[in-house]
matplotlib code that plots the C-alpha trace (Angstrom):
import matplotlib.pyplot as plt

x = [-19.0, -16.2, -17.9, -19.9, -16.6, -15.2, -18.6, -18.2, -14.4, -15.3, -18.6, -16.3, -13.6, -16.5, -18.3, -14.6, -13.6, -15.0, -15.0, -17.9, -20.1, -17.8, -20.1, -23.1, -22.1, -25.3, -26.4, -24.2, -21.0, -21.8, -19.6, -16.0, -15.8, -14.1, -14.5, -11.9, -13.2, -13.9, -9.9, -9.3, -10.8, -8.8, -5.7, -6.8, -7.3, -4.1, -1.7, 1.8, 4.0, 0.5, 0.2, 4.1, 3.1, 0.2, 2.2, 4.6, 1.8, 0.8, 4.5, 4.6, 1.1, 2.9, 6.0, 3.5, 1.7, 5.2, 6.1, 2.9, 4.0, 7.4, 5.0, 3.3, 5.4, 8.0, 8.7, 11.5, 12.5, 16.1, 16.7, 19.9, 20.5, 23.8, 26.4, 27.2, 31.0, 32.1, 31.7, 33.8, 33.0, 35.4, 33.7, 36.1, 35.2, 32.7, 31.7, 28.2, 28.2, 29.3, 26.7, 26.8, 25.4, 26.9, 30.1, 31.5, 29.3, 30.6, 33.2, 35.9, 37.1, 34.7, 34.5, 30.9, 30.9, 28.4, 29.5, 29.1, 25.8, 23.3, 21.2, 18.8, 18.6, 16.0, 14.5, 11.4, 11.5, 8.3, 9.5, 7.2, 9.1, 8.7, 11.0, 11.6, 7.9, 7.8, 10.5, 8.6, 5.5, 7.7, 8.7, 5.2, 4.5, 7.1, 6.0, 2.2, 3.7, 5.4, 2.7, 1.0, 3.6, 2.9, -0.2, 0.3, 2.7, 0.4, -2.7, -0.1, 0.5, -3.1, -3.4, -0.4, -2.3, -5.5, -3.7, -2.0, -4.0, -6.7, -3.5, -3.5, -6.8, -7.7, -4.0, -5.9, -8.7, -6.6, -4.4, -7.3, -8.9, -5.4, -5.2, -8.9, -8.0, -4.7, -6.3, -9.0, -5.7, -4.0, -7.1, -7.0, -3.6, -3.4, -7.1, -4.7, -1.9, -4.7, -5.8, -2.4, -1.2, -4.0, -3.4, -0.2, -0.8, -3.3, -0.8, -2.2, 0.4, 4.2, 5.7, 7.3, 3.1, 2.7, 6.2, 5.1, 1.6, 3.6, 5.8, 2.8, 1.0, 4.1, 4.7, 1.0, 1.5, 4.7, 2.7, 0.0, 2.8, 4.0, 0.9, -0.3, 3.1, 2.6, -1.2, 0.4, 2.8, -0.1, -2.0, 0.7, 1.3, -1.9, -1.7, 1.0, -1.0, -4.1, -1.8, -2.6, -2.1, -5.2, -7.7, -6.5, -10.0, -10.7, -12.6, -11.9, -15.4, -15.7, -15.1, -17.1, -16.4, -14.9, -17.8, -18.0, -17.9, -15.3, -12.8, -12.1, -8.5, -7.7, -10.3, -8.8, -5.6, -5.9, -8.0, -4.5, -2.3, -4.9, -5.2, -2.1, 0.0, 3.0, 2.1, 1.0, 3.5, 5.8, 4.4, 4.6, 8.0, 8.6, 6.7, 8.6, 11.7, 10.5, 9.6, 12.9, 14.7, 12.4, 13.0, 16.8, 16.3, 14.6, 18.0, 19.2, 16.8, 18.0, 15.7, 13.7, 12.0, 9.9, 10.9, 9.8, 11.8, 12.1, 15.1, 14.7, 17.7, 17.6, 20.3, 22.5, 22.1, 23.7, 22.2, 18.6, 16.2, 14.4, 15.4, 12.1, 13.5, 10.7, 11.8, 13.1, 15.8, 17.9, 20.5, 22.1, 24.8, 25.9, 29.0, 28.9, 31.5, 28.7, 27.6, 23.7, 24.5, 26.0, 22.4, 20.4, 22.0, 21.6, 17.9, 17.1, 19.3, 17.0, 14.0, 15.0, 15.5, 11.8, 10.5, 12.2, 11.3, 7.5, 7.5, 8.9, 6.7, 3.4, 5.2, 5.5, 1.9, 0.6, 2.8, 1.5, -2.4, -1.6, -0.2, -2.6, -5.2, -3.7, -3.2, -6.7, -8.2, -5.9, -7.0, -10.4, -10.2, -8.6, -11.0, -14.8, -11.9, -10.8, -14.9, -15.3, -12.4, -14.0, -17.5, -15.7, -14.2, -17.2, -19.3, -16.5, -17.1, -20.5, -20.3, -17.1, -19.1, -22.7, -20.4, -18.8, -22.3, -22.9, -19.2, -18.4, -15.1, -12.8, -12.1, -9.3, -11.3, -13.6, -10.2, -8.7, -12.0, -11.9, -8.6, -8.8, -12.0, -10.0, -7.4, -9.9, -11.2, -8.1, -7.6, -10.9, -9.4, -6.6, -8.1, -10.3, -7.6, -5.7, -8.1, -9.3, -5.8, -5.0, -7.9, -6.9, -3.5, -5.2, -7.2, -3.9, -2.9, -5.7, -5.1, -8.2, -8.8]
y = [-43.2, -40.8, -38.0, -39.0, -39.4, -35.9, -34.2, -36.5, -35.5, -31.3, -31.9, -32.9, -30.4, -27.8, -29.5, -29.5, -26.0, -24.0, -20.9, -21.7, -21.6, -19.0, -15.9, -18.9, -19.9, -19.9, -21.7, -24.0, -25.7, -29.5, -32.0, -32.1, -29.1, -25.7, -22.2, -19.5, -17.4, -20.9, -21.3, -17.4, -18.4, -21.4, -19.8, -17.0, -19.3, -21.7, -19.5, -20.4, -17.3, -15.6, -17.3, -15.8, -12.5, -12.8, -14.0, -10.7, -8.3, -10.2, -10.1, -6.7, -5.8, -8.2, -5.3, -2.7, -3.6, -4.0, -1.0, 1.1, -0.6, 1.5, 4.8, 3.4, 2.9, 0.5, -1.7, -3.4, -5.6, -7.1, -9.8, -10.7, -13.9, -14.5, -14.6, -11.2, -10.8, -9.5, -5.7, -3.1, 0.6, 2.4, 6.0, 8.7, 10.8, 13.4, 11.9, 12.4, 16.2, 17.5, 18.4, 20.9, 18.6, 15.2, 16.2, 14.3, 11.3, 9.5, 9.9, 7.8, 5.7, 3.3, 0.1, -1.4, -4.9, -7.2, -10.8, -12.9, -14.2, -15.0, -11.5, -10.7, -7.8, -6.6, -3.5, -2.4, 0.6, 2.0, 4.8, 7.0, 8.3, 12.1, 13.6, 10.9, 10.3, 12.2, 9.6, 6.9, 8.2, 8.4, 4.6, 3.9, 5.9, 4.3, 0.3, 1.8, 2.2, -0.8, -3.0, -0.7, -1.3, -5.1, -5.2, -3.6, -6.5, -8.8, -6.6, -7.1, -10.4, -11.0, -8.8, -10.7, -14.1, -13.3, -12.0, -15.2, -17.7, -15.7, -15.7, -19.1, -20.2, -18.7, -20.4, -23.8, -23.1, -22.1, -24.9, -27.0, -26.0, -25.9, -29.7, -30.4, -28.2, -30.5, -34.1, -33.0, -32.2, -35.2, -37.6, -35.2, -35.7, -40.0, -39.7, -38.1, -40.8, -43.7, -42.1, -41.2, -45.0, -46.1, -44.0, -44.8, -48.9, -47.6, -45.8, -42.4, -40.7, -40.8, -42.3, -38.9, -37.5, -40.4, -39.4, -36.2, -37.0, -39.7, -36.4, -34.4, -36.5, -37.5, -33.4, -33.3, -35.4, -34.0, -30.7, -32.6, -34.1, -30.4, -29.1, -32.1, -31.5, -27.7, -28.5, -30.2, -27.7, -25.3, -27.3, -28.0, -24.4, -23.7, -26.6, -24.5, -21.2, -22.8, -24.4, -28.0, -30.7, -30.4, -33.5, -34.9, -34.9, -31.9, -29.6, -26.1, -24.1, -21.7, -18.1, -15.0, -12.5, -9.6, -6.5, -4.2, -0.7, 2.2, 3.4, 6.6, 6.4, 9.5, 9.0, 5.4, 6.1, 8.7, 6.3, 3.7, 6.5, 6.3, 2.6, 0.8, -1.3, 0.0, 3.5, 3.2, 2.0, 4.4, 7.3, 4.9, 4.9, 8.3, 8.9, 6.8, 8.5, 11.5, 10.0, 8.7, 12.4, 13.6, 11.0, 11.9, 15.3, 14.5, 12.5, 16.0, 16.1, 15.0, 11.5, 12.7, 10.2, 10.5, 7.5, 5.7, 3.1, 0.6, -0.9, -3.6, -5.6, -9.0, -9.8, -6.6, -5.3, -2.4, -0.9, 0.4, -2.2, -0.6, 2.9, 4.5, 7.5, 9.3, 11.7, 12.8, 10.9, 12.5, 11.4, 13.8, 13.1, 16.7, 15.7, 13.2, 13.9, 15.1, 11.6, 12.9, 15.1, 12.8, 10.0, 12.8, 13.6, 10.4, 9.8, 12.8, 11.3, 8.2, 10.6, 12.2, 8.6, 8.0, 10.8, 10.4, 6.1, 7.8, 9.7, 7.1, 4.6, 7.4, 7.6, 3.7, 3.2, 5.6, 3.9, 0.2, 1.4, 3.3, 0.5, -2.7, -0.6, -0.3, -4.3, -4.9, -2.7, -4.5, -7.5, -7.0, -5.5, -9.2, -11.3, -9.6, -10.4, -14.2, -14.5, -13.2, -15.7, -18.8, -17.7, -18.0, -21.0, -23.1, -21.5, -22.9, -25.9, -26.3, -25.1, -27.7, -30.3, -29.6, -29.7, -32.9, -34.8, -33.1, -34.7, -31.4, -31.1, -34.1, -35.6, -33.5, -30.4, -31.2, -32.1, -29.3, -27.1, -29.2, -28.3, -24.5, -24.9, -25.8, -23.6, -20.5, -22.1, -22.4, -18.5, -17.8, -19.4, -17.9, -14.3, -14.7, -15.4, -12.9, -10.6, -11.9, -12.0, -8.6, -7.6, -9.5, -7.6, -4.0, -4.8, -5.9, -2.5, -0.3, -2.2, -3.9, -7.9]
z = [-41.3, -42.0, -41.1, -38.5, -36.1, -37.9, -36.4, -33.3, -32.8, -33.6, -30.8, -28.4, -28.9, -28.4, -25.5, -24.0, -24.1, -21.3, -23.3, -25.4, -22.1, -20.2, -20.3, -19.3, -16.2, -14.0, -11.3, -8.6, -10.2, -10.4, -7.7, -7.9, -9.4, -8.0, -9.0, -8.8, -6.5, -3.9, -4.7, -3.6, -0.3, 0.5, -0.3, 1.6, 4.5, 4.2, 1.9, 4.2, 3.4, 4.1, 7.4, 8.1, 6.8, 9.4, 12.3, 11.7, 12.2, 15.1, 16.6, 15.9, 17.9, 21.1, 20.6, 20.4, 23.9, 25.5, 24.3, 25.9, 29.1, 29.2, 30.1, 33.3, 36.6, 37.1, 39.9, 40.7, 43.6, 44.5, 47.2, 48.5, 51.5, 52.6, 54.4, 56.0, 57.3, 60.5, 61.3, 63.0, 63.7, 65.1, 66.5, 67.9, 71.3, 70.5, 66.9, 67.5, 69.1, 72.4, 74.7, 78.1, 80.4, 79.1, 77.3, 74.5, 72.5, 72.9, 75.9, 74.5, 71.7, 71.2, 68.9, 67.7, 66.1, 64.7, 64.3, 60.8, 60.4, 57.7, 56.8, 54.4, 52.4, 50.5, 48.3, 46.6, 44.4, 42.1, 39.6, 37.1, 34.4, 33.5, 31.3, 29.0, 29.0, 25.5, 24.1, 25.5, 23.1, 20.1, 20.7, 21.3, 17.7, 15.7, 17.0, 15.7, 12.6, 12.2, 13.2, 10.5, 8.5, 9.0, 8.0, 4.9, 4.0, 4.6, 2.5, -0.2, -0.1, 0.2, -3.2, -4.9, -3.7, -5.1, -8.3, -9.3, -8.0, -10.7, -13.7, -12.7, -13.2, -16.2, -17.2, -16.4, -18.2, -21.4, -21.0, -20.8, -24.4, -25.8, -24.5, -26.4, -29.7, -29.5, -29.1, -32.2, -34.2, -33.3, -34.4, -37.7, -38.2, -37.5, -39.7, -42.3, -41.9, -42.5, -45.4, -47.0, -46.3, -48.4, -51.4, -51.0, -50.8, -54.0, -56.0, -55.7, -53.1, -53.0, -49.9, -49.1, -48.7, -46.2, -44.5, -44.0, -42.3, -40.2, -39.0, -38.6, -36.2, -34.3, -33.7, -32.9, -30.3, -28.5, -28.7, -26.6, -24.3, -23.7, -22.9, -20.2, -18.5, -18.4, -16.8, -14.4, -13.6, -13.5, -10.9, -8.8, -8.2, -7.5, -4.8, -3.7, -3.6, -1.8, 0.7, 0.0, -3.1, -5.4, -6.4, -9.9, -10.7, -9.9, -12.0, -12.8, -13.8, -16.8, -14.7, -15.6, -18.2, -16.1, -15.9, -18.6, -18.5, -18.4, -15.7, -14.8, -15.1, -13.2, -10.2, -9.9, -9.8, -6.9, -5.2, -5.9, -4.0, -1.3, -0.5, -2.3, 0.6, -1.0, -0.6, 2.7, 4.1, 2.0, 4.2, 7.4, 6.5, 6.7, 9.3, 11.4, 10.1, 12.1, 15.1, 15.2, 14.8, 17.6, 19.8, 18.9, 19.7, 23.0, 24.1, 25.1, 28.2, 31.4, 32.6, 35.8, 37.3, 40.7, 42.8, 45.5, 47.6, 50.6, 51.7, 54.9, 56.5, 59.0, 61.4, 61.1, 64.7, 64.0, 61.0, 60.9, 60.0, 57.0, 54.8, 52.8, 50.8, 48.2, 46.1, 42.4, 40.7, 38.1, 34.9, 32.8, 30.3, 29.9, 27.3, 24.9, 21.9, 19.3, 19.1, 19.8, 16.8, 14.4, 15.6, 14.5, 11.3, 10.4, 11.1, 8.8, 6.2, 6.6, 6.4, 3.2, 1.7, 3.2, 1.5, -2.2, -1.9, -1.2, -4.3, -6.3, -4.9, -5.8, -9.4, -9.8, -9.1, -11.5, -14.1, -12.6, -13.3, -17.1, -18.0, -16.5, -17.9, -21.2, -21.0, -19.9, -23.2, -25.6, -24.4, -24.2, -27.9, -29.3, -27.9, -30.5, -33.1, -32.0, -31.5, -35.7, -36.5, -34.3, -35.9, -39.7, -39.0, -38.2, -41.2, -43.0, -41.6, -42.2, -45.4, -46.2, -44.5, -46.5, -49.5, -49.0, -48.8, -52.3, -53.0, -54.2, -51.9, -50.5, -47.3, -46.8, -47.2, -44.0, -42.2, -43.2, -42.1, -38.9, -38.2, -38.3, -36.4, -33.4, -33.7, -34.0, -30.7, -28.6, -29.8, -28.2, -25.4, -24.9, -25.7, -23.3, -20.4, -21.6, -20.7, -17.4, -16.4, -17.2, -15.5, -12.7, -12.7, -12.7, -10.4, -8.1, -9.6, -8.0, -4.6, -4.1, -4.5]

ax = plt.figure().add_subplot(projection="3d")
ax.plot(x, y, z, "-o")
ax.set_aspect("equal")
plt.show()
């Protein structure tokens, strides 16, 4: 009877673990269960900071239209109804010319008034800028690039998102066969309690042997305690990641051995330089440092604008009842105290910092892939090893199991053989996370998802 629940209890541990079955997975997952890459696409979908990330780059497109408008013509129009004072024009003998056959115009002194009254006034103007058209481009330029610049953010986060939502879940799934290898160990260790209070009620064991299996078993199961909260840490931050509070009963699918073969280190790594959101927007960076010393630069042209305007006007008898004027309108700020110079000094300061944070960011990334790549071929090389150890283990156990029905070994042996069965397990385990995480991290590393 013994060793039928032994063989029950190691069964179950194995049927547990999902890293028995990992490289197996085939076919659709059964109901109420999830796979990672179904969890990449909710959080994909309902990430929040992702959503902000994505409302950015769409804030930034709304500046970039506005910006484009600043090129075309502008029209402005300005009303004024009121109340127009009194007016008095006093016009001297002869202010308008002196003619042969009529003399002086006028003759005499003469006073024109117009009496207080409600007038309208009113203007229309249309104006296409010229000159400062080319500043006007570099705007345009540098809100490209910053809606560029946007996006790249939110690529990142997209790459960070996928990245830890994958840590994550292979996190789960070790956490998971840690929890199984630490239930087995904790019906070992209260198995090993029962047995050491008999031989101590028989006289065989000392009460310190059956203190010590009492510690065991209670350490056993605060191990167990830590490891149920730390699942449930684990899920609640991938409830964060996915934008909603996962199912309790939800069930996390045994994920895919990453592919093997061999990366060329070099070829990805210039491929990195190409398409890594940090290194984009590096050189959008200092590209929009330049735009922003031209359009400096440019501040020493005059604005020229060609302008066309109306000006009408009710109930003022004696003014003209509308003024059209077309023509070219001119600004020019000839002196300015070397502030122009000093602005432009200081956007090329800003575009040397652009360039050196681009060369540091092209440095950083060729560290970031050495080293994930390093990561990803040390773990890949542990887990043939944890496989040899798991593969020992339960020889061991069969062969301590085959032994105790010859009575050749005790109890304790096949406990014992149990025992290290489960730990070479969890190792498995946690190899193989360690590997899919790592290669999770490189491929966050090369830029892609």
């Amino acid at each position: 009877m013994f060793l039928r629940v032994r063989r029950a209890l190691t069964a179950g541990l194995i049927v547990m673990c999902p890293c028995g079955a990992w490289a197996q997975q085939t076919g659709l997952p059964p109901a109420g269960t999830t796979t990672v890459d179904e969890l990449v696409a909710r959080a994909l979908t309902a990430n929040r900071p992702l959503k902000i990330a994505t409302l950015q780059a769409a804030k930034a497109q709304h500046d970039l239209d506005a910006g484009r408008t600043r090129q075309f013509v502008n029209f402005d129009l300005q009303l004024f109804e009121g109340h127009l004072n009194a007016l008095a024009f006093t016009f001297q003998p002869g202010a308008f010319g002196t003619f042969p056959a009529t003399g002086p115009v006028p003759p005499a002194e003469t006073k024109v008034t117009n009496p207080a009254a409600f007038s309208t006034y009113f203007s229309v103007q249309a104006s296409q800028p010229l000159v400062q058209l080319r500043r006007v481009h570099l705007g345009v330029r540098q809100l490209a690039a910053e809606h560029t610049v946007m996006e790249e953010r939110r690529r990142a986060m997209e790459q960070t998102i996928v990245s830890n939502v994958r840590r994550l879940y292979y996190g789960i799934l070790e956490t998971q066969s840690a929890i199984a290898a630490s239930d087995a160990g904790v019906a070992l260790a209260r198995e090993r309690q029962r047995i050491a209070g008999e031989q101590v009620a028989a006289r065989a064991m000392y009460d310190a042997d059956l203190a010590a299996a009492r510690a065991d078993a209670a350490a056993k199961e605060q191990a167990g305690l830590t490891l149920r909260n730390r699942l449930a840490t684990l899920r609640q931050q991938m409830g964060i990641l996915v934008g909603a509070d996962l199912d309790p009963g939800l069930v996390f699918a045994p994920a895919a051995a990453p592919p093997d073969g061999t990366l060329d280190v070099a070829a990805a790594t210039a491929a990195a330089l190409a398409d890594r959101p940090d290194i984009r927007e590096a050189r959008l960076k200092v590209r929009q440092a330049e735009d922003a010393v031209r359009s400096k630069r440019a501040e020493y042209l005059p604005d020229v604008s060609f302008v066309a305007r109306f000006i009408g006007m009710q109930n003022v008898g004696i003014l003209p009842t509308n003024v059209t004027a077309v023509g070219i309108y001119g600004t020019w700020e000839p002196f300015d105290w070397g502030r122009k110079r000093a602005e432009i000094a200081a956007n090329t300061q800003v575009h040397s910092q652009a360039a050196l944070a681009l060369e540091e960011a092209q440095a950083q990334a060729r560290l970031d892939v050495d080293t994930r790549y390093r990561q990803v071929m040390e773990a890949k090389a542990l887990v043939p090893v944890a496989e040899l150890a798991r593969t020992a283990a339960a020889e061991r156990l069969r062969l301590a199991r085959t032994r105790f029905e010859a009575k050749a070994v005790l109890q304790s042996d096949v406990l014992e053989a149990e025992a290290a069965m489960a730990d070479a397990e969890r190792e498995y385990q946690r190899a193989r996370s360690a590997w899919l995480a790592a290669d999770a991290e490189l491929q966050r590393a090369l830029g892609k998802r």
